[in-house]
Structures are given as C-alpha cells and as structure tokens.
N, C-alpha and C positions, 0 to 999 in steps of 0.2 A: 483253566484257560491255557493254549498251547501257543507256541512263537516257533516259528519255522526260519532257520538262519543259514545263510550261504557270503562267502563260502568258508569251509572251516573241515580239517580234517578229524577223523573220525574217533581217533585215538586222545585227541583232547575234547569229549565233547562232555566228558562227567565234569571237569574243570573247567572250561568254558560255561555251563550252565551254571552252576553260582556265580561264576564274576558278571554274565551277564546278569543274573538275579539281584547283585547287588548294586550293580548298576541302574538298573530300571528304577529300583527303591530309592532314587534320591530324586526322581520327577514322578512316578506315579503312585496313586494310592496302591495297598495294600490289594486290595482286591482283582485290580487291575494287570499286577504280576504274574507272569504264564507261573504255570507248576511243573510245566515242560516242554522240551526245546527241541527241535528236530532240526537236525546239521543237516544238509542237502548239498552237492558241490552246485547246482544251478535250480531257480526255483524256476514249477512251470508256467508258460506263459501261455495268453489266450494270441489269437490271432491279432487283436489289437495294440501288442506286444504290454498286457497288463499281468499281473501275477492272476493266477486257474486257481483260484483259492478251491473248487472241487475236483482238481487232481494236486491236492497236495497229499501226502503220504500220513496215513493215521500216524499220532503221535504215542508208537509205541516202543515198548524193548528196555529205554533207560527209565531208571527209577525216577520216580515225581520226585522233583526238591524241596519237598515239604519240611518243615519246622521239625520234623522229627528224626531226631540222632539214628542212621542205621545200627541195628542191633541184627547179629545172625539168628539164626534157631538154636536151641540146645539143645533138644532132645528129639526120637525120631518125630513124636504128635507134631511139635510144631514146625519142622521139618515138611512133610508132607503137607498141612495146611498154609504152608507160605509157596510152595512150590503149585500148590491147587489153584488160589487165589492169581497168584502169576501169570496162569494159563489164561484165566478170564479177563483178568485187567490188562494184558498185553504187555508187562513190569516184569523185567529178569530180576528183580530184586523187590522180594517183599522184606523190610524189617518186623520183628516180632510184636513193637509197639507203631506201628500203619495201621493208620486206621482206612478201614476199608471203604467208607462211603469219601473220604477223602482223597483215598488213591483213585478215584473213576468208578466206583460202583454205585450201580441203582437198583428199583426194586426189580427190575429183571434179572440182571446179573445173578443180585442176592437170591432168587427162586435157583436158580443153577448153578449156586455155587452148594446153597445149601443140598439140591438134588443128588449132587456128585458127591458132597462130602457124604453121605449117608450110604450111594449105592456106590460109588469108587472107595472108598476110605471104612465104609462099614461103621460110620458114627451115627450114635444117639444124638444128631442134633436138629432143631428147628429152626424156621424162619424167626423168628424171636432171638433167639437166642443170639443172633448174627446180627441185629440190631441193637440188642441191649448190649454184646461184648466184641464190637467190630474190630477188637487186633486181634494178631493169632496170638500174643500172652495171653490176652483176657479169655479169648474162647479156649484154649486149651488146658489156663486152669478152671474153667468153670467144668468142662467135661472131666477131666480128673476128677474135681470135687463132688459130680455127680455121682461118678462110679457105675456107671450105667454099660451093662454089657455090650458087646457092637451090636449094632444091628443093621440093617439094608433092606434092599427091595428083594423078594421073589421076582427072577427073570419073569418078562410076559411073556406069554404062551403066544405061539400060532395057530390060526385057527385053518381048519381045511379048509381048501378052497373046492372052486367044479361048483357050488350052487350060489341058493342067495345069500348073502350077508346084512347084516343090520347094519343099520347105519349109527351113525356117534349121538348124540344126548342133544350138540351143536349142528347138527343136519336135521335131525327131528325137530326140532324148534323154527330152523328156519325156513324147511317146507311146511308144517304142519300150524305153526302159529305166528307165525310174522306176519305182518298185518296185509305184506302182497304177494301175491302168489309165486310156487318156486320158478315158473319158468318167463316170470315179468323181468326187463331186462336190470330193472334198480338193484338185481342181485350179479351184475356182469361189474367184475371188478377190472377194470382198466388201465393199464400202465405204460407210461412213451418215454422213450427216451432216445436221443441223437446221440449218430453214430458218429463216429469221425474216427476216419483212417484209413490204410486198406484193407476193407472186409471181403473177407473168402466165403462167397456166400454158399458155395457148397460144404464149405467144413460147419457155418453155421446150419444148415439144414438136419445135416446126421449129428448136431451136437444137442439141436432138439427131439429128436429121433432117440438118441440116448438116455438123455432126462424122461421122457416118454416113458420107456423102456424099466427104466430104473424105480420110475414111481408108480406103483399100480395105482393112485388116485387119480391121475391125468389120464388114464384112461379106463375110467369106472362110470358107467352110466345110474343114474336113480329110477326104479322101473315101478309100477303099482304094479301090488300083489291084494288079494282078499282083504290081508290082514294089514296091511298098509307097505310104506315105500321100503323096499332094499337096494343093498348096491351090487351089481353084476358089473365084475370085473373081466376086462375083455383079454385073451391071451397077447392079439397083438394090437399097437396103436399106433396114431399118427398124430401128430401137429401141425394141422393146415397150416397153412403160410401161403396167403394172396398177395400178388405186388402192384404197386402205383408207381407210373413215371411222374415225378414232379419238376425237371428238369425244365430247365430255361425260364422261370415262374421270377418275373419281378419281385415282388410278394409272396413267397409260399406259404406264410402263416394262416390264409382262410385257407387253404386247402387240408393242413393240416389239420385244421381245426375239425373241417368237414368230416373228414376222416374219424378222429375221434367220439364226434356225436353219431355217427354212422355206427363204432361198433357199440357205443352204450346206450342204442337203441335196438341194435340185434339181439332180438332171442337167444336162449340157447334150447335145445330142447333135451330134458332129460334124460326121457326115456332113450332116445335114439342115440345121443351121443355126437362127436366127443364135445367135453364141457370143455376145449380151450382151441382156441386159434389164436394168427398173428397174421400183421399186416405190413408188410416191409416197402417202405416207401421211399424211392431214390430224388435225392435233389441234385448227387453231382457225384462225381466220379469218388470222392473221399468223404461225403457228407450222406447219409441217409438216418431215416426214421424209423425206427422199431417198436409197434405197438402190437402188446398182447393181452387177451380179454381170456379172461381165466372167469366161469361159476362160481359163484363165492361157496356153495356148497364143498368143492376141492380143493379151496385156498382159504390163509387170511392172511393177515400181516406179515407174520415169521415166517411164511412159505416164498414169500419172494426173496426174502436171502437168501433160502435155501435154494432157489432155482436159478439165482445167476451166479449162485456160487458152482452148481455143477454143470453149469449152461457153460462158462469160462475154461473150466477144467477139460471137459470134454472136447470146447472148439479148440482150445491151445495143442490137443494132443491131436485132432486130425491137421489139423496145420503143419504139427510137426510130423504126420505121415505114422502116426501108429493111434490104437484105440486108446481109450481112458483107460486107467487105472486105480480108477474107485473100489474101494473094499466092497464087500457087500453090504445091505441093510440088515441088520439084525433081524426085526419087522417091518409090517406095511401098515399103513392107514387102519386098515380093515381089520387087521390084529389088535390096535390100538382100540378100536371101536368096540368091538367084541371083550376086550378086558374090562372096557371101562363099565359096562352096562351089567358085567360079571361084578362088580365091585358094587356095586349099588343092592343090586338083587340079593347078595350075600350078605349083606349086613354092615360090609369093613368098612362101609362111609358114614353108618349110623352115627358117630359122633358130631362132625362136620354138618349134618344135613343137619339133626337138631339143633345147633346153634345157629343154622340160617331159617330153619323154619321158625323159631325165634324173633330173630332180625326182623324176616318178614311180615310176623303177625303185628308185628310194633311199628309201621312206619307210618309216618306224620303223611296229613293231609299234602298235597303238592301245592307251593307257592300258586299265586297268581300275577300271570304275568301279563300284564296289560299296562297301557301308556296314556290311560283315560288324566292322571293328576299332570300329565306334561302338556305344556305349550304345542300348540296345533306348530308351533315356528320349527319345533325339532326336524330336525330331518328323516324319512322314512328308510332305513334298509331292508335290504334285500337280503335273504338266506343263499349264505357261500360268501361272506363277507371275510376278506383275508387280509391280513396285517402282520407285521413284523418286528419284533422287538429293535431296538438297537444291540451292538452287542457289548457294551458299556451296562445297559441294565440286566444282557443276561449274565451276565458273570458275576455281577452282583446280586443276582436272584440264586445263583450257584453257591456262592459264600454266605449266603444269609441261611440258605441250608444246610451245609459244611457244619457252618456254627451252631445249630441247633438242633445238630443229632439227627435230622430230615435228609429228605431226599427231594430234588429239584419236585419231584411231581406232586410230592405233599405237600409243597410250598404252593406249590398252583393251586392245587386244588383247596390249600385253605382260603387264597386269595381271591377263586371263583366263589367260594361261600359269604366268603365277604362282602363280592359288588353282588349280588342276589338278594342278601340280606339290606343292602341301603337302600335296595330299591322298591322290594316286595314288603319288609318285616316280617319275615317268616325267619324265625330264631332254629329250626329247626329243618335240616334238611334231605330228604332222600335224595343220593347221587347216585347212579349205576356209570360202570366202570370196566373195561375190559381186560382180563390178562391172556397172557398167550395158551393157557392152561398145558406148560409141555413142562411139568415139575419131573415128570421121568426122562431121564438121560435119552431112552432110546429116542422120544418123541424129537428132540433136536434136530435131529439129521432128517426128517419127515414133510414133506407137502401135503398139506390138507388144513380140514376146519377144524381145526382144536380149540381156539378160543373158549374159554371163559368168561360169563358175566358175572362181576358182583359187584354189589354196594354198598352204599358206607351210608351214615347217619350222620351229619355236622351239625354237632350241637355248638349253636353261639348265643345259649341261654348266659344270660348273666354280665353282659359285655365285659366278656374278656379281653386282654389285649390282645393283640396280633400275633405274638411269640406266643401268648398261652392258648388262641383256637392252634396253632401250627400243632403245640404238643398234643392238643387233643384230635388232632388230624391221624396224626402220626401214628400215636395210639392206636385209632379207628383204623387207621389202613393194615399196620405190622395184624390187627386181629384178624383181620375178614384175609389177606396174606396165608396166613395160618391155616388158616378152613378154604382154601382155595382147591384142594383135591377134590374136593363133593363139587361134580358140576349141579349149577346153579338149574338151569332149562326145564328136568324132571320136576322141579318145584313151583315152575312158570304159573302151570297150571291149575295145581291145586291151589293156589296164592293168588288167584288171577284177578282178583278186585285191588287186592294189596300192591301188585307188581304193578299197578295201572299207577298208583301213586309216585311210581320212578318216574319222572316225564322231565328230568337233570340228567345228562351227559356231559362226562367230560373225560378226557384221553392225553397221553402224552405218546407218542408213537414214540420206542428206542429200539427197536427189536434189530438185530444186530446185522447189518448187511455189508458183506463184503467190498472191497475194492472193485468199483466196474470199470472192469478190461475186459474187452476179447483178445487179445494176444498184443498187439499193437493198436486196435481200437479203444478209444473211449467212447464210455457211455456216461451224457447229460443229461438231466432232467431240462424238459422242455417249460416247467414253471418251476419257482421258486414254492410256490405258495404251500404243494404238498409233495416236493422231490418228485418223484417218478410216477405217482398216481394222478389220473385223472380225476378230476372230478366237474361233472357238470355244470352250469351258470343254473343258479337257481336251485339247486339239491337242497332238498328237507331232511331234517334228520329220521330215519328209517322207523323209530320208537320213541316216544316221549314230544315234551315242546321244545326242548332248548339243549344244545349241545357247542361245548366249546372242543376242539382238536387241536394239539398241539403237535412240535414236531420241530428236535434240535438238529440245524445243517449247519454246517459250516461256519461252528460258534455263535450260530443264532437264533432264537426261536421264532419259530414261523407258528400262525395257528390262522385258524378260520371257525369263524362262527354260523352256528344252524339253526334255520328255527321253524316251525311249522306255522305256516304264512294264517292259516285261517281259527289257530290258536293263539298265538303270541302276539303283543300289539307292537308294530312294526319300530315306533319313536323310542318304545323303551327298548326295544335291541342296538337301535344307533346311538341311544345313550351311552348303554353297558360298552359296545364298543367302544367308543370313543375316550372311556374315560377310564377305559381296564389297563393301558401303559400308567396312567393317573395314581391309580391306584399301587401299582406294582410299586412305583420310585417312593411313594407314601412311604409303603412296608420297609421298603429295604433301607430308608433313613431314620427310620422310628417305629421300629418295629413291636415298640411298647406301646402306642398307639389304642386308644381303648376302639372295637370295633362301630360304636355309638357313635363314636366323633367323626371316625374314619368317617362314616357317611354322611354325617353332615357335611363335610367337607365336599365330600362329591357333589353331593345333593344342590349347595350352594354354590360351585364352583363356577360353572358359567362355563367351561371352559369353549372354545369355539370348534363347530366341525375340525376336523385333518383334511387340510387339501388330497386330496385320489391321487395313488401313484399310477404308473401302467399297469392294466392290469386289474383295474379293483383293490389292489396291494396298497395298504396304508403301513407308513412307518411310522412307527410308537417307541416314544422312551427316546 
C-alpha cells in the first residue's frame, strides 16, 4: 500500500516516512500502513478540483519501510543481485535480507528478474529458487552452495527475411484451433483512452508512423500458403487513423460508445493487411478520444505497454522538433517465432513438454456448473459482469499473501478454487492460466502474441484450510512457472479431449505499463472496469465455461466475470458473484478456516443481491 503526501521537501522524505509510519500505527491496523510514501510539492487534481488518484506518480525510488533492518551487500554476487532486483522493483535500495515478494514483486516480475539474472548476470538460477530464497542473502548463499558453473542464454539468432515466415506456436493456435475463425472480429483487441491537453496531432501521427516502423509485427500480414498460414512482413507500413467530430454533443458517451462497438465489430483481414488502426475522436479543443483496434494475432497484454511506452517517446521527441532516439531492437517478432519452433523441433523443451504432457493426460473431469439446486428467486446474470473490491480488502488480500510466502494472484486463485468448490463439489480442479511467455529478455522490448497458456490442478481433496489450499496453490503455480518455456499450444492438439476439460479461467492482468503521457497529455481509461481495454456488453469467454479476470488500478482490484450463456447456469454465476467479496473478507480474517465450512457458510448465508453501480460496476468488500 502506497500514501502520497504534500507538501514536504525532498531531502526529508527517508525521515519523514517513518514518523509518518509511526504515526498512522496508533489509529490504523497493521495492514492498512502504506510501505511507501511519495512526497509531491502538489497532488494532481481532476477538473472537480478532487485529488487524479490515475495521475499520481508510481511510488517508486525510495526503499519500502518495511520491518526489515537495511543491510548493504558484501560481496560482488550480492551486490549485483540487489542492484538487478532495484531495477525491477523501481527501489534505489535493496537490503540483502528484503524480501522480494514483499518489496513489490509478483509472479511477473519474478519470470524477469529470474530471466535477467541468468542471461545479464550469467547465473545458475530458477524460478524456484526465487520463491523458496526471496532475499538476496538467502539466494546468493544458496548459489554459492550450489557451485554451479554460470550459465545463460545463447543469443537468438535472426532469421532472413525477403520470404515467408512461420508464425509463433500462439498464432497457430489462434488461427488454426480457436474455436472462431481468424478473421471474426472477437479477435480485434480494443483499447480507448481520453485525451486531455494540448495534442499535436501531427507529432502524434509520425509517433505512430514510428512505432510502425520500429515493429515489424504491426505491419505483418498472415497470408495462406499450401502448407498453411505464414507471416509476410511488409518493407513499409502505415497506421490508419480515421477521425470523428464529437464536438458540441450534450452527452457524448453513446457516441463514444458507438464508436467502440463499431470497431469491435470491424474485421480485420489477414491476408491483406494491416491488422491495426485507430480512431481519433474530438470532443473539444483539450479533450479527445483515442481508440485503437490491434489483431490479436500481433498483440497481447505486455504489447500495450510496450506500445505507449514508444508511442510517448517518439511523440515527445517530434514535439520537441527532432526524431526518437530509441536504440535498436536486437530482434523482431518473426525471429522470436522462428527460435521458438527451433526449440521444440530440437529437442531442448523435451523436459518441460513431458512434464505437461503429464499434467495433461491427468486432468479431472470439469466441474458442473449449473443453478438447477438454487431458488428460481436468485437473480440471473449476465456474462461481463464487473465489480470492484474495496481497497481496505485489497491490501489485506496483499498482506495475507506477504504473509504466506504467496503472491496476490495465488491468493485469488486459491480463493476462486474455493467458491467453485462450495458450489459444484468438485474437490479437484483444472484451471488454465495465461503468462506473458517473454522469459527471454529480448522478448521485453517486443509487440506481438507471445503469450502462453498453462494450467494448474487445485486440489482441495481433504478439506484443507485456507492457508493450506494457498500452500498448495502456491506450489502448483511456482511448478507449472518452472516449465513455462515449453509453449503449451503444440500440445493443444494432441491432448484435445483432455484440453476440453480446462473449461476454468482465471487471470490477474500486471504486465507492466508505463506512465501515460503524451508530453503534456494525459491519457484516461474511459472505464474503470478493465483500464484501457474495451470490452464488449455481453462478451463470453473465448475457451471453456467460466472465467474470472482480474486487474490492480489504482490500489484496487477490478475484475469481471465470464461465462458461456448456453453452458453455465445463469443463478449460479450471480451467486458466485455476489458472494466472492464474501468470501475474500472470510479468508483474510481466518484464513485457517477449513474449506467445508467455508462453504457452508456461503451456501447458508443468504446474503442479498449488491445494489448496481453505474456501469454494471458492483462494489464488494
């Protein structure tokens, strides 16, 4: 939890943060204490002169004031591993007993921090290992004690361009076996966000012109060949940008609305190209809308930071009247694609793929989800149902993981296993799960479909308590973590009765996206529910019956619930809704709680619908 203070000069703000720490500790609970404080001479405010809590400034630079004594490095290992760590957690000061899931790291971070120590630093380590020895004392005597020579990545190779190219393991899957076709629009990923300030809409034009340029994905078309689809990357490209007057508009929210069901009904077409436009839509001289519709075959999640983070760089520098000064890309997409199908063919994922062809030949029947034992009285919902935690419960869903060696999203997802469990009795459960799949440094810096699918198995044989399904979450996640190099997709299909049994989703979006500025512009998400993505009224989930999405803004978690309308029975999804903040405050007061009870609890609770925020948006907790 972070607390942002004004005003207060800068040179006291390492001393200020404790007295203010100790301050708060004589009216609030323990949990409720920021860990870190950001001095500001003025905070910003919205036009209703109220504090912009989404332009306040990440709280990074000063060390968290955590319980723990700073200690420097002593030697160069741990030297170099507090200085790594630093880089990612946004901390000029790691001590050598910080633990790292307590300074701000999650299972992303941990995927890139372990990536970098291994191809930066040349260490023998795993994703494991950073989980079982999160300080840099513990992990750099455990490397010592391994004695394990360095090791690293072989650079990826580039591949020639001038012909066709294959496409990634994560394009094949999603033309090839998704259950709708590639050029149906359910694969047009959609993003809006308002403008505000004075935009230079010409330095914005050539700053998309740039990012173009720069990523040979955003201008790569998927064309059919004999032998199936490749991707023909084009020398030059463009990023349409159509515009809308919205000006003088009493109301302009249906129009904007218009607008965005307009482009996530547009096609794209593959073959012909290009898979991305935008639509710039004016409402006033310092206010306009910014929506752009990206193929999901060229993007996922982590590609949108990557692309307002060089959309930003590039407009601030023709503002300022000269080009970007972006380094080059090591590789492109297409390189990345090419190694990775090298890697499979060759054998060096053999270990990884038989541990999930494994996994997969073992997975339990799929729950049944149906509303036939409930009250006709329940109320039916609707799939895209979104809700909002308080943020009193999530900080305490933050500390309940702190404390038990977890990470916020193995907390969720032990907690999603939990209300499935009180309501189906299925003790056992397949969940699929997506990661950014960019464990290699280069991929970072990249636009495109990397993503990875895997799954976990929650077993909550035995009514465990609460704290013990977590460890066993935790467990399940750090392994399937581990073997996340083998993309999943090549196994889809040989597995394809077995994969049908994943019909559980569930997601925590953190993938890391920069400060959005265009130079003196800010950019707002036009909903709360999923930040800057669009998403339809009425959206089913793509694969399976039941999908919860989650996603931490501005100290609070947002999520939305999915369900496949003519699978799922409608009462027990507004149940599970209704009763999943219920549950959450359960755990995080008694988190020894046997999972048996836990549901009876639910099961008898009675509790009453949540009155509707605007928006469909329910607040919980």
């Amino acid at each position: 939890m972070s607390a942002w203070v004004n005003p207060a000069a800068p040179r006291r703000a390492r001393k200020l943060q404790a007295e203010l720490r100790a301050a708060l500790s004589t009216t609030l609970p323990e949990y409720m204490i920021p860990s870190r404080f950001v001095f500001l001479d003025m905070l910003p405010l919205t036009p209703n002169d109220k504090v912009d809590r989404k332009a306040l400034p990440e709280p990074d630079l000063l060390r968290p004031d955590s319980q723990t004594t700073y200690e420097a490095p002593r030697n160069d290992l741990e030297r170099a591993l507090a200085e790594l760590w630093g880089q990612f957690l946004r901390v000029d000061q790691i001590g050598i007993h910080d633990d790292f899931f307590d300074a701000g790291g999650h299972s992303l971070l941990a995927t890139q921090v372990t990536s970098r120590m291994r191809a930066g630093l040349g260490l023998d380590v795993s994703l494991r290992d950073l989980f079982e020895y999160p300080t840099v004392a513990a992990l750099a005597d455990r490397l010592a004690d391994r004695g394990a020579p360095p090791t690293g990545f072989a650079p990826m190779p580039k591949v020639a361009r001038g012909g066709d190219l294959p496409l990634s393991f994560a394009q094949e899957w999603l033309c090839n076996d998704y259950p709708d076709a590639p050029d149906n629009p359910v694969h047009n990923v959609v993003t809006a966000a308002r403008l505000r300030g004075p935009l230079d809409e010409d330095a914005l034009l050539r700053a998309f012109a740039h990012v173009v340029r720069r990523h040979e994905s955003l201008r790569t078309r998927l064309v059919a060949r004999p032998a199936g689809l490749v991707q023909v990357i084009e020398t030059e490209g463009v990023w349409p940008v159509s515009r809308s007057r919205l000006e003088g508009l009493a109301e302009p929210l249906p129009a904007i609305r218009r607008i965005l069901d307009e482009e996530s009904r547009r096609p794209f077409h593959l073959a012909q190209g290009p898979l991305i436009r935008a639509r710039l839509a004016t409402l006033g001289e310092e206010e306009r809308i910014l929506v752009l519709s990206i193929h999901h075959a060229v993007t996922d999640n982590w590609s949108y930071g990557v692309l307002l983070r060089d959309l930003a760089i590039a407009y601030d520098a023709y503002v300022e009247g000269h080009d970007p000064a972006q380094p080059p890309l090591d590789i492109q997409f297409a390189d990345f694609a090419a190694w990775q199908r090298h890697e499979v063919e060759s054998g060096a994922l053999d270990g990884h793929l038989r541990y999930w062809r494994h996994l997969l030949g073992e997975l339990p029947a799929p729950p049944r989800l149906v509303d036939d034992h409930l009250s006709e009285e329940e109320p039916v919902a609707v799939s895209g149902n979104a809700f909002a935690l308080t943020p009193e419960l999530t900080v305490a869903l933050r500390v309940l993981a702190q404390r038990e060696g977890a990470t916020l999203f193995m907390t969720l997802l032990a907690a999603f296993g939990a209300l499935l469990t009180a309501y189906t009795g299925s003790r056992d459960l397949a969940v699929g799960f997506p990661t950014a799949g960019r464990d290699r440094p280069e991929a970072e810096e990249l636009i495109g479909f990397f993503a990875n699918s895997l799954v976990l198995r929650a077993d909550l044989s035995g009514d465990p308590t609460f704290r013990a399904l977590l460890a066993r979450v935790r467990e399940q996640t750090v392994e399937a973590y581990a073997h996340q190099e083998a993309p999943l997709q090549p196994l889809l299909r040989e597995f394809a009765a077995e994969h049908d049994r994943i019909r559980l989703g569930f997601n925590l979006l953190n993938a890391p996206l920069a400060t959005p500025v265009l130079g003196e512009v800010r950019l707002e998400p036009l909903s709360d529910d999923w930040g800057f993505v669009h998403v339809p009224q009425g959206v089913e989930p793509g694969t399976g019956d039941l999908s919860l999405i989650m996603l931490e803004d501005a100290g609070v978690l947002r999520g939305t619930w999915l369900h496949a309308v003519d699978r799922v029975g409608p009462r027990l999804v507004n149940r599970l809704v209704r009763q999943w903040s219920q549950l959450l405050r359960t755990v995080v007061a008694d988190p020894d709680i046997r999972i048996e009870e836990l549901g009876r609890r639910l099961r008898e609770s009675g509790t009453p619908p949540a009155r509707d925020l605007p928006g469909n948006q329910r607040k919980q907790g």
